[in-house]
C-alpha positions as CSV (number, residue, x, y, z in Angstrom):
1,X,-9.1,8.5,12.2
2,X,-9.0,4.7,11.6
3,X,-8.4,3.3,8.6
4,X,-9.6,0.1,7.0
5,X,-7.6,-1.2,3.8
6,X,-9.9,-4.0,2.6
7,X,-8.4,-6.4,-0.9
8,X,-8.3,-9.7,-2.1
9,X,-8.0,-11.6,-5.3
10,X,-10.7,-10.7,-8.0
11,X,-13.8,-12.0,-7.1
12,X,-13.3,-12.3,-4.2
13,X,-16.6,-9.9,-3.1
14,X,-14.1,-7.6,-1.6
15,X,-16.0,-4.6,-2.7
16,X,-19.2,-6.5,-0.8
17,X,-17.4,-6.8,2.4
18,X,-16.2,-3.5,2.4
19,X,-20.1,-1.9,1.9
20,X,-20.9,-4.3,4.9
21,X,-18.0,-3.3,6.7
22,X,-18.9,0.5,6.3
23,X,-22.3,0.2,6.8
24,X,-22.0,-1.8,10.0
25,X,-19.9,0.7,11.4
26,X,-22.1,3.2,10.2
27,X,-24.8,1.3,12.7
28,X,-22.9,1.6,14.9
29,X,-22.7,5.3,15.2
30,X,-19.7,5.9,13.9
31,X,-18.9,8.3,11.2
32,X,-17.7,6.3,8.6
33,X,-16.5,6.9,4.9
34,X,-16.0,4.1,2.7
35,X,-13.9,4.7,-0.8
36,X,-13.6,3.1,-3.8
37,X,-11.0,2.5,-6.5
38,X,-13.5,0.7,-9.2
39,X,-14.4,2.4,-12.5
40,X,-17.4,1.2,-12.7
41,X,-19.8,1.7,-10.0
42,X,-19.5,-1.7,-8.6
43,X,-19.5,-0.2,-4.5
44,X,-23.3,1.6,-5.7
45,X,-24.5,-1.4,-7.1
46,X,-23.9,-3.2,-3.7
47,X,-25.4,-0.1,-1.7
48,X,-28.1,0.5,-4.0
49,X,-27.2,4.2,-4.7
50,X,-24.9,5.5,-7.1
51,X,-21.8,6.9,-6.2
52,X,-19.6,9.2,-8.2
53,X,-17.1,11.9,-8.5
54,X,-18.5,13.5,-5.4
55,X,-19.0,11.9,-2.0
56,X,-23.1,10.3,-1.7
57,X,-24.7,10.2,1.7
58,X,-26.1,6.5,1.8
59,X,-27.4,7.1,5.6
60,X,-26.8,9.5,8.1
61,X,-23.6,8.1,9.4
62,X,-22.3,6.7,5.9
63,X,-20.9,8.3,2.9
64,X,-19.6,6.2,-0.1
65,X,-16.9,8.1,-2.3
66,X,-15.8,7.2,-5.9
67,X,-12.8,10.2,-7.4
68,X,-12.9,10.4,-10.8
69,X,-9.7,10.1,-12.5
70,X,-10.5,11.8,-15.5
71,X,-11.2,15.2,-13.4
72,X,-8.2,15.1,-11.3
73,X,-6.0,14.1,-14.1
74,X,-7.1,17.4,-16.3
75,X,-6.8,19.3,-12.9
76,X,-3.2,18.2,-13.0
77,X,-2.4,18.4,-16.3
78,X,-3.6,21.8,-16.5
79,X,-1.5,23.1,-13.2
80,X,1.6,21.2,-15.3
81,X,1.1,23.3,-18.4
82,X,0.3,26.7,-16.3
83,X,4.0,26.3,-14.3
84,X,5.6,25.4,-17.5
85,X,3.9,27.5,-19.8
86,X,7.4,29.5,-20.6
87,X,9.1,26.1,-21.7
88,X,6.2,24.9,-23.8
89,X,6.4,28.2,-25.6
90,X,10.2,28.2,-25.7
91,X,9.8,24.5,-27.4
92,X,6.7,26.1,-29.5
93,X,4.7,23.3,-28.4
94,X,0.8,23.3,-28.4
95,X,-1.4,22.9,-25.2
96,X,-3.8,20.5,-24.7
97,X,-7.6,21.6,-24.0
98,X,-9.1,19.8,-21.1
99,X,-11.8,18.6,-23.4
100,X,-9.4,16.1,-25.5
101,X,-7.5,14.6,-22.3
102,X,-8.1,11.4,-20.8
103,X,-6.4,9.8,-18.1
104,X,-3.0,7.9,-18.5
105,X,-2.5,4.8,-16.9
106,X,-1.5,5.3,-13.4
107,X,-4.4,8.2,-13.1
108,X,-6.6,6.1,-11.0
109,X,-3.8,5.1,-8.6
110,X,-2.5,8.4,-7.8
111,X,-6.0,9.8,-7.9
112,X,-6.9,7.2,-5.4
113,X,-4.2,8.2,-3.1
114,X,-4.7,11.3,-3.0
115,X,-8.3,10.7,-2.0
116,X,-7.4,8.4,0.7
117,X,-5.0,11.5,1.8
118,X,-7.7,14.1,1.7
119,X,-10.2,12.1,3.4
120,X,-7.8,11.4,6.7
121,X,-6.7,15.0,6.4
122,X,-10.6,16.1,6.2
123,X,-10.6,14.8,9.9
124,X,-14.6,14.9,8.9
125,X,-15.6,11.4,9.8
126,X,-13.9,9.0,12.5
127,X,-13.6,5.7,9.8
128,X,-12.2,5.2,6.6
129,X,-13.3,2.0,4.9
130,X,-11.2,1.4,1.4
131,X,-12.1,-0.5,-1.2
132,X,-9.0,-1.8,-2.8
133,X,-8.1,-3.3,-6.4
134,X,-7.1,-7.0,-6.5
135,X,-4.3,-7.6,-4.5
136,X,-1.1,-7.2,-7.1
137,X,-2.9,-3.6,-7.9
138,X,-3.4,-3.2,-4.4
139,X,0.1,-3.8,-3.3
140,X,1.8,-1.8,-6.6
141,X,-1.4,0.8,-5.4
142,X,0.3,1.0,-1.5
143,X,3.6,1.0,-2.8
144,X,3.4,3.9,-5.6
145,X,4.1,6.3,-2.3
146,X,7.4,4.6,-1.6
147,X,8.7,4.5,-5.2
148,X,7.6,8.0,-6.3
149,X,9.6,9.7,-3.5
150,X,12.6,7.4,-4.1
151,X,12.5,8.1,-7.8
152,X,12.2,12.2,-6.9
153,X,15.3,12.1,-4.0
154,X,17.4,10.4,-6.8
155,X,16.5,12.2,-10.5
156,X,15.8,15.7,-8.4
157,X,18.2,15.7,-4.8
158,X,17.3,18.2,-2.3
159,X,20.6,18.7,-1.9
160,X,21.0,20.6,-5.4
161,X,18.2,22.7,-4.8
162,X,20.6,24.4,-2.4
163,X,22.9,25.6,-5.6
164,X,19.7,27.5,-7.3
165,X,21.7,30.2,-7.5
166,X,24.4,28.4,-9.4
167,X,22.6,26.9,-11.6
168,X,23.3,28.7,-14.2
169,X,26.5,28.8,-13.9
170,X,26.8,24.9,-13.9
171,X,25.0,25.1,-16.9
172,X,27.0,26.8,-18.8
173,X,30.3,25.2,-17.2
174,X,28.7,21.7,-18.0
175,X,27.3,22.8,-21.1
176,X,23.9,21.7,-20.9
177,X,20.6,23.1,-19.4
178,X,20.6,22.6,-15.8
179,X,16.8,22.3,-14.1
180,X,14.4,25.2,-13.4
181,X,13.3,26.1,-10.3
182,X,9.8,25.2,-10.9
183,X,10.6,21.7,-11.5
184,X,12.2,21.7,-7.7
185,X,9.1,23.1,-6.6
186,X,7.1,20.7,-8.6
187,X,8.9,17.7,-6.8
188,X,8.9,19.4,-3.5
189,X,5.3,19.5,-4.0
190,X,4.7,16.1,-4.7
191,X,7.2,14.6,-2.2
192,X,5.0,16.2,0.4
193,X,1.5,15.3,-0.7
194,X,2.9,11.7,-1.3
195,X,4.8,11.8,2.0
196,X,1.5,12.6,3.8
197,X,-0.1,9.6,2.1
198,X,2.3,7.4,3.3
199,X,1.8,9.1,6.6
200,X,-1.9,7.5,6.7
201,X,-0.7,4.4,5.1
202,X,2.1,4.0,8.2
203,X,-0.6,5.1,11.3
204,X,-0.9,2.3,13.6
205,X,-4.8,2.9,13.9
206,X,-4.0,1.8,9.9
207,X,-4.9,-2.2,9.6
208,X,-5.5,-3.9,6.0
209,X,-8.4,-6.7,5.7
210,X,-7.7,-9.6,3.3
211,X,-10.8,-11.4,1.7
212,X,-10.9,-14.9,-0.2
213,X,-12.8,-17.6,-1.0
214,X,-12.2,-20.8,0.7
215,X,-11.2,-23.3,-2.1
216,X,-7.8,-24.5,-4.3
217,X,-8.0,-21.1,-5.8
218,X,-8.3,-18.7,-2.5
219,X,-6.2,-20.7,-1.0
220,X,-3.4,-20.3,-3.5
221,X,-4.0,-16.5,-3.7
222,X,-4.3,-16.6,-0.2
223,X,-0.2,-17.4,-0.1
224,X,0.8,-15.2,-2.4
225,X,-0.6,-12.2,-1.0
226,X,0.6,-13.7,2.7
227,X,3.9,-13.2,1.0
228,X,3.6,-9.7,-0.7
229,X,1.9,-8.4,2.0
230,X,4.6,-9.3,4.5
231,X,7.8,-7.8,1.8
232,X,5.8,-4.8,2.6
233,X,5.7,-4.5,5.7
234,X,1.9,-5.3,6.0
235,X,-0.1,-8.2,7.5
236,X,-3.6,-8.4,7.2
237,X,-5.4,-8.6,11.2
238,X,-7.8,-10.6,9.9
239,X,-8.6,-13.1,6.7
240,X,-12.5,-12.5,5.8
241,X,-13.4,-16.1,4.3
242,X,-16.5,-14.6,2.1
243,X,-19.3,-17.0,0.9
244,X,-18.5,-19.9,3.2
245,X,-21.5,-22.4,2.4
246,X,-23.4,-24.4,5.3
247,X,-22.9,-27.9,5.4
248,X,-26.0,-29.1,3.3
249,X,-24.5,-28.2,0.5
250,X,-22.7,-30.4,-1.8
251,X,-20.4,-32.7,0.2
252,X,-16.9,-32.0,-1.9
253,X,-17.5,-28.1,-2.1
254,X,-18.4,-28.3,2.1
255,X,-14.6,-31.1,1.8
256,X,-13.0,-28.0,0.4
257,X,-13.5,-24.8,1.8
258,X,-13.1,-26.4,5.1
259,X,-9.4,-27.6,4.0
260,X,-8.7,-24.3,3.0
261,X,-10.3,-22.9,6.2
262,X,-8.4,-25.2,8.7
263,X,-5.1,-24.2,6.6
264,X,-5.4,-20.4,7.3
265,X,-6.0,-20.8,10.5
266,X,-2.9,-21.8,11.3
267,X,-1.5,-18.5,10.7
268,X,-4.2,-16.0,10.6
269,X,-7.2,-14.7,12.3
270,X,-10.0,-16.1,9.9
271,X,-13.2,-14.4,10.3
272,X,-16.2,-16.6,8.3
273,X,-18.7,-14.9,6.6
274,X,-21.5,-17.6,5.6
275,X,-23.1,-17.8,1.7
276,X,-26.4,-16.0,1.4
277,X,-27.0,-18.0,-1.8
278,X,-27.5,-15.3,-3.8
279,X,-25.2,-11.8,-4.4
280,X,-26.4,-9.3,-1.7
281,X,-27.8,-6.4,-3.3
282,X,-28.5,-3.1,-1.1
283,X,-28.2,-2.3,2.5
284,X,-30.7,-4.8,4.2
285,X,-28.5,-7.8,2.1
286,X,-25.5,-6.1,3.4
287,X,-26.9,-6.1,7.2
288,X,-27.4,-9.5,7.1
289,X,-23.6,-10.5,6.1
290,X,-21.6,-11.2,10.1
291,X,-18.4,-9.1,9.0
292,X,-15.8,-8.2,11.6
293,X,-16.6,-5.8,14.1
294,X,-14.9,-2.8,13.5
295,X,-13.4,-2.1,17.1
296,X,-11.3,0.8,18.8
297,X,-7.7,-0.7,19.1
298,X,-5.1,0.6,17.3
299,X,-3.2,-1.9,15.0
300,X,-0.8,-4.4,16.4
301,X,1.0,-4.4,12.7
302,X,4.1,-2.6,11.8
303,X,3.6,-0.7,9.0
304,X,7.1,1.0,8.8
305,X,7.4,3.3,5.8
306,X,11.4,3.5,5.4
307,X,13.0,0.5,6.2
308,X,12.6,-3.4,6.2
309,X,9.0,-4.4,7.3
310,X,8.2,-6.7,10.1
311,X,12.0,-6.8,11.0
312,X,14.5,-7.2,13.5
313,X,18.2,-6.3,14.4
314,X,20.4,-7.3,16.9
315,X,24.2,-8.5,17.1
316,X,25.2,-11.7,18.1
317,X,25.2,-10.3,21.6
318,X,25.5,-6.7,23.8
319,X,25.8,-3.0,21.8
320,X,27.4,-4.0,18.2
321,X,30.6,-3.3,17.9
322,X,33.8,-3.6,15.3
323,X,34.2,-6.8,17.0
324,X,31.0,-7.8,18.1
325,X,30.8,-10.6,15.4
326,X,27.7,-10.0,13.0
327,X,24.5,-8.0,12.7
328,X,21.4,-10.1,12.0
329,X,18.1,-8.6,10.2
330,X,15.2,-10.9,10.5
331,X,12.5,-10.4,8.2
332,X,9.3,-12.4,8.8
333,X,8.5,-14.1,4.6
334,X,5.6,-16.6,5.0
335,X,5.3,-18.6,2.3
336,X,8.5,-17.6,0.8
337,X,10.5,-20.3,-1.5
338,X,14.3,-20.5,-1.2
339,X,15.2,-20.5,-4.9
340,X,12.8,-17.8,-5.6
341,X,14.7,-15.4,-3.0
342,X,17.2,-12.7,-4.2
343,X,19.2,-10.2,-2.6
344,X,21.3,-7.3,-4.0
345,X,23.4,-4.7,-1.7
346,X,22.9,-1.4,-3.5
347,X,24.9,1.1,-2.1
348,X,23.1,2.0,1.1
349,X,20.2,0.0,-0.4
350,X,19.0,-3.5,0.2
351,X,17.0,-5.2,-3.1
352,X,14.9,-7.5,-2.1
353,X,12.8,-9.7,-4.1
354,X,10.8,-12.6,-3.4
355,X,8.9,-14.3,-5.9
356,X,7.3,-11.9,-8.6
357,X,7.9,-9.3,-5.6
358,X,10.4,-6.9,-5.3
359,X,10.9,-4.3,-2.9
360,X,13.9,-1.9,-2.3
361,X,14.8,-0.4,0.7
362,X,17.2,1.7,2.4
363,X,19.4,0.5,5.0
364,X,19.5,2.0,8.7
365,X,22.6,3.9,9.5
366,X,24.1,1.2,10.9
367,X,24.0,-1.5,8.4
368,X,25.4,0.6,5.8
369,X,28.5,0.2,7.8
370,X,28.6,-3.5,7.2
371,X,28.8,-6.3,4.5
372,X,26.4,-8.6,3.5
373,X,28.0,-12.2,5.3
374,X,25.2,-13.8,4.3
375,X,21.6,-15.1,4.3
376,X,19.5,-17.8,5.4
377,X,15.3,-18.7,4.8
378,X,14.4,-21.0,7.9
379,X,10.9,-21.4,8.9
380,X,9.3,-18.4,6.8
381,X,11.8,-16.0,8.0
382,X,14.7,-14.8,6.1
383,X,17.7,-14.2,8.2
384,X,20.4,-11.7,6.9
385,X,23.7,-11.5,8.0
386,X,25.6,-8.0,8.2
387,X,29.5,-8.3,9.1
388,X,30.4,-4.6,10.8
389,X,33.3,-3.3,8.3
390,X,36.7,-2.2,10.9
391,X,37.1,0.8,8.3
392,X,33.8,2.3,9.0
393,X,32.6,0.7,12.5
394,X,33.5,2.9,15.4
395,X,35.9,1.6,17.6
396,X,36.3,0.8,21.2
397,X,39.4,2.6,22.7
């Protein structure tokens, strides 16, 4: 199933050109779902039906899908008090009825997810249209995945789950409570159901859609996004200008979308979608609007899950070895500023952070058998330099 990632800063009409996306698909004859992470029902407005908890047929080929958090989150809460029901009564604490509980903040996210999860697994329609958050949510959103598992592997190792039988013996020889095997299983659990998220998020057939306004303001977000999309590993395959007006309208608002538009066409595909002059409302507005066609090629973008995105390695010439010289990672940054670059060696982990962006990443086998020599930004690409370590780097005889 292809999927369809659509965001964009606020206002963008992202949620618009995702309906018109959907439905035009839909058109098309192709059996398409299109999901969205509002809480209000901003994706039923546009359609003109109202979407909730469960999926709504709009037309024969189109379903619109909005989970609701609350349900989920109760659903959860109450499998979490069920499996550690003899704790809770060990502590003498009191349960929670479903009827007081609402959602925490993260409960759309994850609920989201697991949604866009179900839906590929599902294998019930052939296109998945999403309707993001702004793009910081978004991106923290896509991310959530990556970080969960990370956090799991290092509060809860697999690796310990092999001593269950020891357990309490550590515990007593360490003198404190050592973890129960329900709370392994609990974070086996979720590693899988967030690995196969990440599994849909990483399938080249995958692509992500950015949508801005031509102007000082789109053009700005425009950048920033450029950049946290590409520390991720993601670049959009194509840049919806929305409400691009025709050129008898005011001279200086025509002046500036079509800076901004020239700008972005220097590095992206830009894909104009013209100003009806009024908000499109329901499916025949929605008809009218000349979104991308949705076509059958798989994505030409590199979404890899576990390591740096977008990037490169190669030594400074033939297979690296001890003596080969250095190990360079190239990591595509457009937009990036040098003083707002930072790197940290972790371990076997590289922290990266450009910006108000951060991302941290683990570091192929064979890097974690260098040092950090050094780095370098030069033209929107940061270059870094890993020196093979003699004490760790195999050697030739």
């Amino acid at each position: 199933m292809r999927t369809i990632l659509i965001t964009g800063p606020g206002g963008s009409g992202r949620t618009t050109i995702a309906a018109a996306t959907a439905l035009r698909a839909a058109g098309n004859g192709t059996r398409t779902l299109v999901l969205s992470a509002d809480r209000t029902d901003t994706l039923g407005t546009v359609l003109g039906v109202s979407t909730g908890a469960t999926p709504t047929r709009v037309t024969p080929t189109l379903t619109a899908w909005r989970p609701d958090a609350s349900a989920g989150f109760r659903d959860d809460l109450a499998g979490f008090q069920e499996r550690a029901s003899n704790v809770l009564d060990l502590l003498g604490a009191s349960r929670l009825d479903p009827e007081e509980v609402t959602p925490l903040p993260g409960a759309e996210e994850l609920t989201l997810l697991r949604a866009l999860r179900d839906a590929a697994l599902a294998e019930a329609h052939e296109l998945l249209v999403v309707d993001l958050p702004p793009t910081p949510q978004a991106l923290a959103l896509l991310s959530l995945p990556e970080q969960l598992r990370r956090y799991l592997r290092r509060l809860l190792p697999a690796e310990r789950q092999a001593a269950a039988g020891l357990r309490p013996v550590l515990g007593r020889l360490a003198g404190v409570p050592m973890p129960s095997e329900w709370l392994y299983e609990t974070a086996a659990r979720w590693d899988t159901e967030l690995g196969a998220v990440e599994a849909v998020l990483a399938d080249r057939q995958a692509v992500v859609r950015l949508v801005a306004e031509p102007g000082p303001a789109g053009a700005d977000a425009v950048r920033s996004a450029g950049l946290a999309l590409a520390l991720r590993g993601l670049r959009p395959d194509t840049l919806v200008a929305n409400r691009v007006v025709p050129e008898e309208w005011p001279a200086g608002l025509v002046a500036q979308q079509r800076k901004a538009l020239e700008e972005w066409q220097e590095s992206y595909d830009v894909h104009a979608v013209p100003h009806l002059g009024h908000d499109p409302r329901g499916t025949d507005d929605l008809t009218t609007l000349t979104v991308p066609e949705v076509n059958d090629t798989t994505s030409t973008v590199e979404w890899p899950v576990r390591n740096l995105p977008h990037s490169r390695l190669r030594s400074s010439g033939g297979t690296p070895t001890a003596e080969d010289g250095v190990l360079v990672w190239h990591l595509p940054l457009p937009g990036a500023i040098r003083d707002e670059l930072d790197l940290i060696r972790r371990g076997d982990e590289l922290v990266v952070t450009a910006g108000q962006f951060r991302r941290i990443v683990p570091l192929p086998s064979a890097l974690r058998r260098c040092t950090v020599a050094g780095a370098a930004l030069r033209e929107g690409e940061l270059r870094i330099r890993f020196a093979p370590d003699p004490d760790l780097w195999p050697r030739t005889p």
